[in-house]
C-alpha positions as CSV (number, residue, x, y, z in Angstrom):
1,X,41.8,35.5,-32.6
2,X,39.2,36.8,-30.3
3,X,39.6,36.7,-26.7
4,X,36.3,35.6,-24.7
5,X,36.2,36.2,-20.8
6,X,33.4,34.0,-19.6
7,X,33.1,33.1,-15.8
8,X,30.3,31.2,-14.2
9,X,30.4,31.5,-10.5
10,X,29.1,28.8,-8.0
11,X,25.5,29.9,-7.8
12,X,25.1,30.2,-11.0
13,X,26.6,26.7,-11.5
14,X,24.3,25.2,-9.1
15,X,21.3,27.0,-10.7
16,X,21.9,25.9,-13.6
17,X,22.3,21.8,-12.3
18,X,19.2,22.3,-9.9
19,X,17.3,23.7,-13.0
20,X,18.3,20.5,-14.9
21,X,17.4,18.1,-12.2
22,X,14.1,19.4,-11.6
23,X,13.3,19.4,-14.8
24,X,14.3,15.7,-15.1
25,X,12.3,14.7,-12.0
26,X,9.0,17.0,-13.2
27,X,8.8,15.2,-16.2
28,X,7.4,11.9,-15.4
29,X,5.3,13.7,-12.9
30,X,3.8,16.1,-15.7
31,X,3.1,12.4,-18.2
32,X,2.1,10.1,-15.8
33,X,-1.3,9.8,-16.8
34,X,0.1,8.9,-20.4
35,X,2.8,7.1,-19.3
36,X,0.6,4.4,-17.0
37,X,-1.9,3.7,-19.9
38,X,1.2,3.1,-22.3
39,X,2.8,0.8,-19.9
40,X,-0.8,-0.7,-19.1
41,X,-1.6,-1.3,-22.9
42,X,1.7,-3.8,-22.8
43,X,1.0,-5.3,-19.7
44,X,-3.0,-5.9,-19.9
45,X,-3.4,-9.9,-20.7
46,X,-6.5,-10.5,-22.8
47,X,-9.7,-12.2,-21.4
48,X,-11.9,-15.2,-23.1
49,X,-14.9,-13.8,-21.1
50,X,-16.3,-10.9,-22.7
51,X,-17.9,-9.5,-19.2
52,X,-14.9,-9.5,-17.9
53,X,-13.6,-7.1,-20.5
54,X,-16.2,-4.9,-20.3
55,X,-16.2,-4.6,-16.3
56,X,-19.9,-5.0,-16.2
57,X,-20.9,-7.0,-12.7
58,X,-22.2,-11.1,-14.1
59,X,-25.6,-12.0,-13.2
60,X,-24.3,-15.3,-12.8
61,X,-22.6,-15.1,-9.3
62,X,-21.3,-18.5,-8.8
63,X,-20.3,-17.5,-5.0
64,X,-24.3,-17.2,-4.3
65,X,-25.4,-20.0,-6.0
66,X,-26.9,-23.2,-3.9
67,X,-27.3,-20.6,-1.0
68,X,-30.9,-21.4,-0.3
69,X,-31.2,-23.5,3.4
70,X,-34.9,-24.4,3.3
């Protein structure tokens, strides 16, 4: 039987969790971009109105309609 001598002293011990915990914390930071369309493909509810969809502005703007005070 071989005898191993290994010591790990305090700062290397806190390296070591401060290396894990920043990794932890970096990782949603580095994948947001991915991460909020994934979570946006479940949570987007689908439209009847085709316009709406598409984001283009409706020419038919129910808000100015019957505005005319002659």
């Amino acid at each position: 039987m071989r005898l191993v001598f290994g010591y790990i002293d305090p700062g290397a011990g806190s390296l070591v969790i401060q290396a894990i915990i920043a990794a932890l914390v970096s990782v949603p930071f580095f994948f947001r971009n991915a991460i909020r369309s994934t979570i946006g493909r479940f949570r987007h509810k689908p439209t009847d109105d085709g316009a709406a969809a598409t984001g283009s502005a409706a020419p038919e703007d129910k808000g100015a309609a019957g505005t005319d005070s002659e």
